[in-house]
Legacy VTK file of the C-alpha trace (Angstrom):
# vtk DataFile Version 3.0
C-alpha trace
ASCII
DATASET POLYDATA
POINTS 559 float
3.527 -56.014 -6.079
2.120 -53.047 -8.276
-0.683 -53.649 -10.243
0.789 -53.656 -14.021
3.143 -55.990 -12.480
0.650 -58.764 -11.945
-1.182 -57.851 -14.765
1.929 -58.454 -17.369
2.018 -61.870 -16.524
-1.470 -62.424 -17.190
-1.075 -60.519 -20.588
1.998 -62.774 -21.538
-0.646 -65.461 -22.626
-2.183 -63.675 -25.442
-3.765 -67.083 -27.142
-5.506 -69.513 -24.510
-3.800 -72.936 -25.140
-2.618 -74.150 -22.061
-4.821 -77.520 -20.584
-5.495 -76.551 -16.669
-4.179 -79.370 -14.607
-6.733 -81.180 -12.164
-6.775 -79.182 -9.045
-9.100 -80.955 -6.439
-12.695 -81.418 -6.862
-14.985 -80.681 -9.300
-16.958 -77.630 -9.258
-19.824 -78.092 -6.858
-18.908 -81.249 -7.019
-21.431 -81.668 -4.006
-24.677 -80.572 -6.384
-26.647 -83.251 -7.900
-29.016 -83.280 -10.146
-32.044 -80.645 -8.959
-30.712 -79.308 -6.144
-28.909 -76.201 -5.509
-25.470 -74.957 -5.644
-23.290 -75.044 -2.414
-19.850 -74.450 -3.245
-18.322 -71.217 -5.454
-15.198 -71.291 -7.300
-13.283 -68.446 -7.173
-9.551 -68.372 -9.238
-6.577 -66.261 -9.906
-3.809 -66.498 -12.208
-0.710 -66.135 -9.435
0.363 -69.417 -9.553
1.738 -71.499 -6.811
1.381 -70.319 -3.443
2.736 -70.872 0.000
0.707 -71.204 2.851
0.329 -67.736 4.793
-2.827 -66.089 5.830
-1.328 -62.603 7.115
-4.775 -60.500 6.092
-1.813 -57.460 5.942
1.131 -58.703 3.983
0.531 -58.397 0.221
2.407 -60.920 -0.607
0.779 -63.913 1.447
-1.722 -66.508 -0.156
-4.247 -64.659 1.433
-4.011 -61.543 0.188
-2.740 -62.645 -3.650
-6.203 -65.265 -4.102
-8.407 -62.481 -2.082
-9.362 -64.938 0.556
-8.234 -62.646 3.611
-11.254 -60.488 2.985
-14.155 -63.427 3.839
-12.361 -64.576 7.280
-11.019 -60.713 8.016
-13.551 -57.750 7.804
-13.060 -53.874 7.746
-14.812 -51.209 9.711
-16.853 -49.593 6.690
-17.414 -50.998 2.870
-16.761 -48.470 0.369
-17.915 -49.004 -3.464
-15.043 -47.858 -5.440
-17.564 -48.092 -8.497
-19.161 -45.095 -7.481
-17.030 -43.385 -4.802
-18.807 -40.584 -4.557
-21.410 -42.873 -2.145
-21.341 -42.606 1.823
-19.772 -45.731 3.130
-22.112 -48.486 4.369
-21.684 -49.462 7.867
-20.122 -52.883 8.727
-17.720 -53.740 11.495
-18.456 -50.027 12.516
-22.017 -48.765 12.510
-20.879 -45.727 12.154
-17.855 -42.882 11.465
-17.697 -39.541 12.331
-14.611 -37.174 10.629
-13.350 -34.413 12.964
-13.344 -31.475 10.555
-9.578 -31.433 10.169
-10.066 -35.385 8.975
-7.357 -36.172 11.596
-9.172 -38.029 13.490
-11.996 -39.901 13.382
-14.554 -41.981 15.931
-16.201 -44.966 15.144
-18.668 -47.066 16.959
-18.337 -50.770 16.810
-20.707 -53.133 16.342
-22.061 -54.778 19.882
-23.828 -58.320 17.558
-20.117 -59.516 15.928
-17.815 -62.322 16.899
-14.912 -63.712 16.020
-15.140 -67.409 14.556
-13.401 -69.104 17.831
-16.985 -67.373 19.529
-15.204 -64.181 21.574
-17.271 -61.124 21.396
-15.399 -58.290 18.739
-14.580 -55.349 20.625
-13.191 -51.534 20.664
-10.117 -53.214 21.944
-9.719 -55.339 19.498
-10.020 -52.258 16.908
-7.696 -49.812 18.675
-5.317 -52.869 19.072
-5.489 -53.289 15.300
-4.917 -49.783 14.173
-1.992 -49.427 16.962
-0.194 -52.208 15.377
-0.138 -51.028 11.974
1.127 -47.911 13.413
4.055 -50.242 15.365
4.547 -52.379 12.401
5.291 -50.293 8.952
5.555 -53.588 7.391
1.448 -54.085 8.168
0.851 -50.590 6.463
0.628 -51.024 3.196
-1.496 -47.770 2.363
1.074 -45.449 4.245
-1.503 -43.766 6.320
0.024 -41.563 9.204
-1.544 -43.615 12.479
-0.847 -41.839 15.609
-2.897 -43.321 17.980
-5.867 -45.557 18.719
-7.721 -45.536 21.759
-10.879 -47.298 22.504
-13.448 -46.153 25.090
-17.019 -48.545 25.824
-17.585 -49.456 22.161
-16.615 -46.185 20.560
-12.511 -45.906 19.240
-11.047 -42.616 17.996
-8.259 -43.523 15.404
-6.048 -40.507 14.820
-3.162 -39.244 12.074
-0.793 -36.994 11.731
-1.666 -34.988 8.794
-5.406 -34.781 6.829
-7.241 -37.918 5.571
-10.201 -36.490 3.621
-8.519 -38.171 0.665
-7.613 -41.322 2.441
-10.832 -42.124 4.025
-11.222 -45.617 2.325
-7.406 -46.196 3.072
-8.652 -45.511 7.060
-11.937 -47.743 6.695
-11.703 -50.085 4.064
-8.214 -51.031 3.721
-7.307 -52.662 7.003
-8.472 -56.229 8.513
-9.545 -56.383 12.117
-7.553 -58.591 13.845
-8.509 -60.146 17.872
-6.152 -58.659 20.186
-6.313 -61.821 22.717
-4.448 -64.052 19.600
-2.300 -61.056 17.543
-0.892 -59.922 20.998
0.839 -62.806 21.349
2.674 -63.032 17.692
6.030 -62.054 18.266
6.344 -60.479 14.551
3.111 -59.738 12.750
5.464 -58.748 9.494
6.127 -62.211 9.072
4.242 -64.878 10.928
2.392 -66.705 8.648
-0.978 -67.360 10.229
-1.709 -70.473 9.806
-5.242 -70.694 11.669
-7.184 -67.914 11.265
-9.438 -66.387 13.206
-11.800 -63.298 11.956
-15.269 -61.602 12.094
-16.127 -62.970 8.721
-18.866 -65.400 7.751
-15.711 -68.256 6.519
-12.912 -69.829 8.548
-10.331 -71.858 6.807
-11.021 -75.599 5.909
-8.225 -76.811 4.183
-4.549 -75.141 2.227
-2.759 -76.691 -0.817
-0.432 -74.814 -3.172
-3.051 -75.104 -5.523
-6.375 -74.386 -3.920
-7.551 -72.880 -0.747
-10.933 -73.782 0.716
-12.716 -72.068 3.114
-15.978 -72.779 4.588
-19.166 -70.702 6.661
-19.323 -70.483 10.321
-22.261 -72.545 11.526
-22.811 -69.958 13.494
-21.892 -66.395 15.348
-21.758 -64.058 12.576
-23.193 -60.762 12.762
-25.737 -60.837 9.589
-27.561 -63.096 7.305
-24.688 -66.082 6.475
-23.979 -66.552 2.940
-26.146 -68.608 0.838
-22.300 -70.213 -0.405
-21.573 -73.129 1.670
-17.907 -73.333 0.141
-15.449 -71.127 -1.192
-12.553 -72.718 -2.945
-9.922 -70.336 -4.519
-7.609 -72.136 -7.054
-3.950 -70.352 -7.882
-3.965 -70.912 -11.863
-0.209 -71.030 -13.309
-0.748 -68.158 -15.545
-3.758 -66.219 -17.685
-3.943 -68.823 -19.872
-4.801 -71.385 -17.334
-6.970 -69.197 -15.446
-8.962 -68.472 -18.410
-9.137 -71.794 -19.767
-11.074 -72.938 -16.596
-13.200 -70.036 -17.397
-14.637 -70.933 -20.474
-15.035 -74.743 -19.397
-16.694 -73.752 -16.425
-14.166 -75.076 -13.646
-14.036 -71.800 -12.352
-16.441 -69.442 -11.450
-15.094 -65.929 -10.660
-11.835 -64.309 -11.083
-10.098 -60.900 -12.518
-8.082 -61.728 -15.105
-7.313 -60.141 -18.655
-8.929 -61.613 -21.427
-7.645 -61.003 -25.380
-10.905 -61.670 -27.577
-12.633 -62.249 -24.392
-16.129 -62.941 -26.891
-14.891 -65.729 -28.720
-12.455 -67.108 -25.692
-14.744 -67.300 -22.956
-18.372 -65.320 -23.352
-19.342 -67.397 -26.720
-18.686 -70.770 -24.636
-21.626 -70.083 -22.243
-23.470 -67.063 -24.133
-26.478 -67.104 -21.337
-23.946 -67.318 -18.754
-20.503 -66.429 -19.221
-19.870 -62.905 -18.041
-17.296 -60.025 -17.972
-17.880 -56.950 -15.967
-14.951 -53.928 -16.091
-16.246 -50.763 -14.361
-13.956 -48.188 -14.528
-12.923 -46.679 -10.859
-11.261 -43.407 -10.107
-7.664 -44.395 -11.619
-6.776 -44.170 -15.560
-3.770 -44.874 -17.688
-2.641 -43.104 -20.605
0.234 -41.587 -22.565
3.017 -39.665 -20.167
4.901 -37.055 -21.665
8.507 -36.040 -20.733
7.763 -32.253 -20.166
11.503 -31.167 -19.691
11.923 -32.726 -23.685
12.018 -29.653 -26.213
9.732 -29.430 -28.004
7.415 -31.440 -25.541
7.553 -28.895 -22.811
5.222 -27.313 -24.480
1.824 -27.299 -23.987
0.235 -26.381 -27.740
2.201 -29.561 -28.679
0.843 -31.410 -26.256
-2.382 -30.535 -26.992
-2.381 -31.434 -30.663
-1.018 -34.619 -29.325
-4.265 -35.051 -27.191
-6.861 -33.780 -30.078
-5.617 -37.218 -32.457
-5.067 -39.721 -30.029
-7.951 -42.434 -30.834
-9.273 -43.719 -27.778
-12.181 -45.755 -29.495
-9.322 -47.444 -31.016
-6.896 -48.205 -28.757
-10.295 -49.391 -26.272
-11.443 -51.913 -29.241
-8.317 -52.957 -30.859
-5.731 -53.643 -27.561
-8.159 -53.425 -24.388
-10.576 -55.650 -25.854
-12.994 -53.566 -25.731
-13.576 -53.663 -22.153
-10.173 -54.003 -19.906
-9.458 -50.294 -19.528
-12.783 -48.167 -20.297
-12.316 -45.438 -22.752
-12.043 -41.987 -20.797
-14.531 -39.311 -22.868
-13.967 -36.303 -20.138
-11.556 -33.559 -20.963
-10.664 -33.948 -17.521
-9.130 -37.304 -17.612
-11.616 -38.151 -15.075
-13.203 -41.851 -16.545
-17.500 -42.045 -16.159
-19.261 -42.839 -13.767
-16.968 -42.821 -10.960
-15.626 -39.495 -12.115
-19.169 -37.855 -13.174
-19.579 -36.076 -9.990
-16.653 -34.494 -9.687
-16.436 -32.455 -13.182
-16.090 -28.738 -13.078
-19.205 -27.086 -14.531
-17.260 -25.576 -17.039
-16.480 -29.238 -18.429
-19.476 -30.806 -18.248
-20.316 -32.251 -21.337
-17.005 -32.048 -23.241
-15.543 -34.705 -24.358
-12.434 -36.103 -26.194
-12.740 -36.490 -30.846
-10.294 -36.886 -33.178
-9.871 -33.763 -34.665
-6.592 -33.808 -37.078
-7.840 -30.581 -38.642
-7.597 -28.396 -35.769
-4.558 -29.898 -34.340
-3.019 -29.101 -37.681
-4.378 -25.535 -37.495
-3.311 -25.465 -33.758
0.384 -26.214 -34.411
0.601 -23.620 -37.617
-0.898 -20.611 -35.521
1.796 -21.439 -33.091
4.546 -21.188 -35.117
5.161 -25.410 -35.950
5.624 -25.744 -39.600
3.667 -28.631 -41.527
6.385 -29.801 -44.402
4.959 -32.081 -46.931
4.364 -35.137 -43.903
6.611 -33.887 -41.111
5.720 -31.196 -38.659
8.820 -29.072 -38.097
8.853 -27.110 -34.280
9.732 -23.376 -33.959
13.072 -23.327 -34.657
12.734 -25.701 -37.532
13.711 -28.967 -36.490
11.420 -32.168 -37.025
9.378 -33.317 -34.417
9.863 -37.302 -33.651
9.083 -38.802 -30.323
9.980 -42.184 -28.922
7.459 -44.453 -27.145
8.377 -46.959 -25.031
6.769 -49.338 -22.604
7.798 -53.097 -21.707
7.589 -55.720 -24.224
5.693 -57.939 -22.866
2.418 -55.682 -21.526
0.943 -56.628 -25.191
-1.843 -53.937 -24.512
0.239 -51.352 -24.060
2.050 -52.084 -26.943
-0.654 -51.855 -29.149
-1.865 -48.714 -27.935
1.282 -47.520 -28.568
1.057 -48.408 -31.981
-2.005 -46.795 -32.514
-0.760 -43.516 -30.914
1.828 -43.647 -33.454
-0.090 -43.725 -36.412
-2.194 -41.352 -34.592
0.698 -38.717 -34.397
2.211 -39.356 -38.232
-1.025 -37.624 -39.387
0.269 -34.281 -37.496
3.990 -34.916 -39.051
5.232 -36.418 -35.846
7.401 -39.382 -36.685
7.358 -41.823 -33.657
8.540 -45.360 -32.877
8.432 -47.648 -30.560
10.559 -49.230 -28.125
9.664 -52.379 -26.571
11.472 -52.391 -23.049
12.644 -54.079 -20.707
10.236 -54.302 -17.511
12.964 -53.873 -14.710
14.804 -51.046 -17.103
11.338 -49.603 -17.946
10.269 -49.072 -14.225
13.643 -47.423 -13.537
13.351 -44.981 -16.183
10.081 -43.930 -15.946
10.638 -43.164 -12.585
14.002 -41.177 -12.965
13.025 -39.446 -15.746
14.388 -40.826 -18.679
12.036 -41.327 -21.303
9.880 -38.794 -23.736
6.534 -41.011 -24.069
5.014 -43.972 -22.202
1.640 -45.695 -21.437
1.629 -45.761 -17.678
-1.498 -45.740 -15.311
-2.023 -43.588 -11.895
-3.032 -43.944 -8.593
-6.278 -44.525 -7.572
-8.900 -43.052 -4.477
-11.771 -41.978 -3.403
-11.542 -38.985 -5.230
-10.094 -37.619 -8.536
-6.902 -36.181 -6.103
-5.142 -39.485 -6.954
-5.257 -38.642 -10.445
-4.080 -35.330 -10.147
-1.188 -36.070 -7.647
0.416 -38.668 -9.494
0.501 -36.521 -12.842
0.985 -32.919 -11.371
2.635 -33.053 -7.809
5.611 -30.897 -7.474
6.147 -31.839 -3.814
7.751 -35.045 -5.430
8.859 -33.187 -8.283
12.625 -34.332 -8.691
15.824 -33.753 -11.692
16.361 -36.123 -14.446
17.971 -38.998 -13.058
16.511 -39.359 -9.672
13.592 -41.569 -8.995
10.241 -40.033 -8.061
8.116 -43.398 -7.758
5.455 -41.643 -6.109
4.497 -39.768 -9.311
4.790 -36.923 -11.544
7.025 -38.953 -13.984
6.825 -36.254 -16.850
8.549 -33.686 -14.366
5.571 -31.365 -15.094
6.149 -28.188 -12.965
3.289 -25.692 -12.172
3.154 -23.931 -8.690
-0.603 -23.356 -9.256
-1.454 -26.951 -9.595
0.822 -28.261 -6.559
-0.618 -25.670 -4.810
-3.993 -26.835 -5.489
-3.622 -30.247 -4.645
-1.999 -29.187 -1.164
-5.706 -27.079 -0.875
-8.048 -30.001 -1.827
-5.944 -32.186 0.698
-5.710 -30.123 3.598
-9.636 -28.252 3.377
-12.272 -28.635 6.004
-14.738 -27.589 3.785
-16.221 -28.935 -0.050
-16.207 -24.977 -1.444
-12.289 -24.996 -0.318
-12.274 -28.762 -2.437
-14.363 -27.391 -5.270
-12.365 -24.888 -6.363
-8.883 -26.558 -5.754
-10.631 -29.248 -7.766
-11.559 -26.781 -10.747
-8.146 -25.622 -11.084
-6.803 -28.850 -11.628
-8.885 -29.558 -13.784
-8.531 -26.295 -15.509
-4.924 -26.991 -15.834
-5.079 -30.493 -16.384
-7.201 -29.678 -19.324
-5.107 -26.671 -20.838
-1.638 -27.826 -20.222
-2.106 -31.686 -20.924
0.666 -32.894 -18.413
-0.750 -36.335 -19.555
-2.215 -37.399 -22.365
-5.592 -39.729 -20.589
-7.047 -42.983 -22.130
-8.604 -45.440 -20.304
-9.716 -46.184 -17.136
-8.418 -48.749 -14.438
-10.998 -51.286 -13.787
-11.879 -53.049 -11.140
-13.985 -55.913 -12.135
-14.089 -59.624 -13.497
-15.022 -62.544 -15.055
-17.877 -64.339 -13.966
-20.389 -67.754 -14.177
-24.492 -66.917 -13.452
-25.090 -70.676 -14.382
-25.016 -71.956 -10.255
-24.914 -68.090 -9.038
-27.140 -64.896 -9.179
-26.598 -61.401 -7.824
-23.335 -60.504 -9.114
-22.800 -56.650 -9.146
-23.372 -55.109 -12.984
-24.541 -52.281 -14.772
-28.075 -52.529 -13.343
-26.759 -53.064 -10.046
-23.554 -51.376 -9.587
-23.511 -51.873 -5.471
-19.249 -52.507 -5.496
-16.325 -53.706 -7.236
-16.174 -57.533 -8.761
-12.387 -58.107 -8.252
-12.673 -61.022 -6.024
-9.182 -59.202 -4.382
-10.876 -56.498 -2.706
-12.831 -55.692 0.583
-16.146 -55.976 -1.581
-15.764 -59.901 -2.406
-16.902 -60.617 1.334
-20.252 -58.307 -0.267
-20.631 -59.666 -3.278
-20.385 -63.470 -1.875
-23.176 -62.104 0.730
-25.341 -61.207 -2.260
-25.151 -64.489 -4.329
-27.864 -66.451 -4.379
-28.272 -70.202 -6.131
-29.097 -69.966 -9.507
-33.041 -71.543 -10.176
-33.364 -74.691 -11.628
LINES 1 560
559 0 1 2 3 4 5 6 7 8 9 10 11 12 13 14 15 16 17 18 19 20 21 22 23 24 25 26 27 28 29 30 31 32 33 34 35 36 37 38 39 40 41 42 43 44 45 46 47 48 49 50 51 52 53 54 55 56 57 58 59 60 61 62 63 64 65 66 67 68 69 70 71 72 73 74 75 76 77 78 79 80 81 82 83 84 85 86 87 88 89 90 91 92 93 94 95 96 97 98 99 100 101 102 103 104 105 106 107 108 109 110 111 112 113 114 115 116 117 118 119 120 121 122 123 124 125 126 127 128 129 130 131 132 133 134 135 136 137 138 139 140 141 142 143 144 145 146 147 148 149 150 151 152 153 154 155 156 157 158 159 160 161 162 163 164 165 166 167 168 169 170 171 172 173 174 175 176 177 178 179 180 181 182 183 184 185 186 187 188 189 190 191 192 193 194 195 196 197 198 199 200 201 202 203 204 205 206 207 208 209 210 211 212 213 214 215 216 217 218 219 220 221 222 223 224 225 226 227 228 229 230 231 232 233 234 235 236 237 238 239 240 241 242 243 244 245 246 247 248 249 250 251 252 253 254 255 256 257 258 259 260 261 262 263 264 265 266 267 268 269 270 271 272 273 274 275 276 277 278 279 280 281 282 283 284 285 286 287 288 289 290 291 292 293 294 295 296 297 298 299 300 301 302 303 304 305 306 307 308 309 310 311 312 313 314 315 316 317 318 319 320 321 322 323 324 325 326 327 328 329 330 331 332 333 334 335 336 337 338 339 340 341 342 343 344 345 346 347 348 349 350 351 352 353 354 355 356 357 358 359 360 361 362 363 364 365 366 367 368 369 370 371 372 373 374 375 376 377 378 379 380 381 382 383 384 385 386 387 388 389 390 391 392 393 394 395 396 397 398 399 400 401 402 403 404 405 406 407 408 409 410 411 412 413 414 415 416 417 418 419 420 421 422 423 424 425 426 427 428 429 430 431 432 433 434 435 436 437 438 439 440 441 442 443 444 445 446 447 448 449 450 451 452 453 454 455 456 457 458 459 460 461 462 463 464 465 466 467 468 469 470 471 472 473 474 475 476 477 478 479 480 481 482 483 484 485 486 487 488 489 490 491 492 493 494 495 496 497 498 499 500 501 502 503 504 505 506 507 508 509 510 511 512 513 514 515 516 517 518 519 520 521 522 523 524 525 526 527 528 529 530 531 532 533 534 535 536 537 538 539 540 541 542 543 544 545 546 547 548 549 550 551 552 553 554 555 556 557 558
C-alpha cells in the first residue's frame, strides 16, 4: 500500500474523540510498584488484522504492525536519518561493492542462530536472496537479483544492472529467512507463516486481531538481548484510536499523524510524552503540469516557487512537525540532504519574496493588471489545485499556496478529489497542480528521478506511476540521472549530481516543501534511549528495519 495511502486514513480523524476499546492487558501490566519495566507497547492505526507473519508480503500483520523486523533480521542496518553514514554491520559483518555495484560479497556472521537453535548460515542467505529472485511477489523493492551463491561463510549476491543507488534496498530491505523451513513452503507469496522462526532477539508468543505479542529468546541470539521482556503491538481502528491510547499512556510507541499534537498528546505527559519527525531523503511538494501553457514555463514557475510559504504551510497543516520544512534551493530537506548540496548552493535557501517574483514575471513579458497577472499573449493566469479530500494536510497547504499565488495575480482554486480518481490522474497526466510526495533512498537520486526522469516520461493520458507526473522533459537532466546511476566513481556522481541540482533549481520541475519523515510518537516514562536530536543513530517508525535497533537500545526508565 503506498505511503499517503495509509497515511489518509490516519488524517481522516482530525479531532481525537474516539474511546479505545480494551485490547488485552494493561501496559506493563507485569510492573509493580518499584520495579522496572518489562513489557513495551508498541501500536499502529491499521486496524484489524489477520494472522500472517510473511516478513516479505506488505500486506501481512507482520509487516503492517512492524513486528517482522524483531523475529526477521537484515544483513546491514542503514540509518535513513543520516544516509550519508556507512552501514553498520549486523547479520553480515561486512559488504564489499564490486565497482560496477553489480555485485556484491558479504560475510556472514559465524555467532547467530535462528530461534529453533540451528546455526545461520551463507546458505541460508543465498537461499533467501534466490527466492526473491524466483518469487516477484517477495520483491517488493524491484531490485534486479540474478544470482546468489554462497561459498564457506562469504555469499556474492549479484544484479543485473547498477545498485549504487539501491544499496539499502540490497542490505536493509530483505528478511533472512532459514532455508531448512522456507524450502519446504510450497508458495512463499502466500503462505501465511504462522510460526516463525528468525535470527532476531523475539519469537512469537501469542496472535489476536487486535494485538500481537512477541517475546525474547532465552537464549541463542547473537548480541546483548534486549532489556524489553515483551513486545505487544496493538492494531488501533483508526488515528483517532491510536492516538487516544497515546495520550493516556496505553501505548507506548507508534507513527501516526497527530493534528495539534501539543495539546492532544505532548501536554498530557509534558516530561514524557514525545514526538520525533526527522526528515529522510524523500519530500513532498507542489507538482506542476509542465505541458500546461503558461506553466511550461520555467520564469512562471519560478515566481511560483519565490511566494510559496513553507513556514506556513509547516505550522498551520503539518503541525509543525509531520513533514519538515525544506530550506535548500535544491529541494534536498536538512540533515539527510546536507551532504549532498552542490557548492554552488550551499547556503541558499528558500524566502518569500513577492517583490521579485513580481519584477521576475514583468521583465519576462507577464503583465501585472490591477490583481491579475496576465501571461505573454495576454490571457489571465489561473491554475487549479487539486489533491484528495480527505488528506486534510494537503488540503490546507493547498490553501495556503493559493493565497500565496493571488499576491502574484494568479487566481487559483481548489479541488478536493477523489482518492481513486486523484491517483489516476496524477499519474496519466491530467492535472495542472498537486501536493504529491517522491520517492525516497539513500541518496538525493530518488528525488530527482521521480520529478525529472524522461526514461518514464509518457503523453497525456497514459500512466507513468513510476514518476515524472508533470511530464517535465529535459535530455540534460535524464541524462544525468542515467550518469549518477550507472558511475563507478563519486567525481562521475558529483557532477551528475550538480546538474540536477542546477536544473532542478533553475527550471523548478517541482515546486519542494516538506520533507517525508520517518519518525514517531513516543512514552520515556517506563523507557529511555529512544533515537532524537541528540542522538540521531536511526529512524523511530516502529515499521522499519531500525525498530529491532531502537528496541536494542531501550533501557528501563529509573525509578
Amino acid at each position: 500500500m503506498r505511503r499517503r495511502q495509509l497515511l489518509a486514513v490516519a488524517l481522516a480523524g482530525a479531532m481525537v474523540t474516539t474511546t479505545v476499546a480494551a485490547c488485552g492487558d494493561s501496559p506493563n501490566a507485569n510492573k509493580k510498584s518499584g520495579q522496572a519495566a518489562t513489557v513495551l507497547n508498541v501500536g499502529m492505526p491499521n486496524g484489524p488484522q489477520a494472522e500472517n507473519n510473511n516478513p516479505f508480503l506488505t500486506t501481512s500483520a507482520a509487516a503492517s504492525l512492524g513486528y517482522r523486523w524483531q523475529i526477521y533480521e537484515p544483513l546491514m542496518m542503514w540509518n535513513p536519518v543520516k544516509p550519508a553514514e556507512p552501514f553498520k554491520p549486523w547479520l553480515a559483518t561486512k559488504a564489499e561493492w564490486s565497482a560496477d555495484y553489480k555485485s556484491v560479497k558479504v560475510t556472514i556472521r559465524d555467532n547467530a542462530t535462528w530461534s529453533d537453535g540451528q546455526k545461520v548460515t551463507a546458505e541460508d542467505v543465498a537461499f533467501t536472496y534466490n527466492l526473491v529472485k524466483k518469487f516477484p511477489a517477495l520483491n517488493d523493492q524491484g531490485v534486479p537479483y540474478t544470482d546468489a551463491t554462497a561459498s564457506g561463510n562469504e555469499v556474492t549476491i549479484s544484479m543485473s544492472s547498477p545498485q549504487f543507488v539501491n544499496q539499502q534496498k540490497v542490505l536493509w530491505r530483505v528478511p533472512i529467512v532459514p532455508k531448512h523451513l522456507w524450502e519446504k513452503i510450497s508458495d512463499p507469496t502466500t503462505d501465511p507463516v504462522k510460526q516463525p522462526v528468525g535470527s532476531g532477539p523475539y519469537t512469537l508468543k501469542s496472535f489476536t486481531p487486535a494485538t500481537t505479542t512477541l517475546t525474547v529468546r532465552d537464549s541463542g541470539y547473537w548480541q546483548d538481548a534486549p532489556k524489553v521482556k515483551e513486545l505487544r503491538f496493538t492494531s488501533y481502528t483508526d488515528n483517532s484510536a491510536q492516538t487516544t491510547a497515546l495520550a493516556n499512556g496505553e501505548s507506548e510507541w507508534s507513527f501516526v499523524f497527530i493534528p495539534n499534537y501539543q495539546a492532544v498528546f505532548v501536554a498530557k505527559d509534558q516530561k514524557n510524552h514525545k514526538v520525533w519527525a526527522p526528515p529522510v531523503l524523500g519530500i513532498h511538494g507542489l507538482y506542476l503540469n509542465t505541458t500546461k501553457k503558461p506553466f511550461d514555463d520555467p520564469t512562471l514557475r519560478k515566481a511560483m516557487n519565490m511566494v510559496v510559504d513553507r513556514a506556513d504551510i509547516f505550522t498551520t497543516a503539518e503541525a509543525a512537525y509531520f513533514h519538515p520544512e525544506v530550506k535548500s534551493v535544491t529541494g534536498l530537506p536538512s540533515p539527510a540532504g546536507d551532504s549532498f548540496i552542490a557548492p554552488e548552493y550551499k547556503g541558499q535557501e528558500h524566502k518569500v519574496d513577492v517583490e521579485g517574483a513580481k519584477a521576475l514575471l514583468t521583465g519576462a513579458g507577464y503583465k501585472l493588471d490591477g490583481t491579475t497577472l496576465k501571461d505573454k499573449s495576454g490571457k489571465p493566469v489561473t491554475i487549479k489545485l487539486t489533491d484528495p479530500a480527505g488528506w486534510s494536510d494537503y488540503q490546507t497547504s493547498l490553501e495556503i499556496v493559493k493565497d500565496n499565488l493571488s499576491k502574484i495575480g494568479i487566481a487559483a482554486t481548489v479541488d478536493k478529489a477523489n482518492q481513486d480518481a486523484w491517483f489516476r490522474n496524477v499519474e496519466q497526466g491530467n492535472f495542472e497542480a498537486t501536493f504529491r510526495w517522491t520517492e525516497s533512498g539513500a541518496t538525493p537520486y530518488d528525488i530527482y528521478r521521480t520529478v525529472m526522469d524522461g526514461r518514464v516520461l509518457k503523453p497525456i493520458g497514459t500512466a507513468s506511476p513510476a514518476g515524472n507526473f508533470g511530464r517535465f522533459d529535459d535530455k540534460a537532466a535524464t541524462d544525468a540521472l542515467v550518469s549518477y546511476a550507472n558511475a563507478t566513481d563519486d567525481a562521475t556522481r558529483t557532477t551528475a549530481l550538480a546538474t540536477l541540482q542546477k536544473i532542478f533549481v533553475e527550471q523548478v520541475p517541482m515546486i519542494p516543501v516538506g520533507a517525508d519523515n520517518i519518525g514517531g510518537a513516543y512514552s520515556t516514562k517506563n523507557w529511555t534511549g529512544w533515537p532524537d536530536d541528540a542522538n540521531p543513530y536511526g529512524a523511530l517508525q516502529p515499521t522499519q528495519p531500525n525498530a529491532l535497533d531502537v528496541v536494542l537500545h531501550l533501557k528501563p526508565a529509573a525509578g
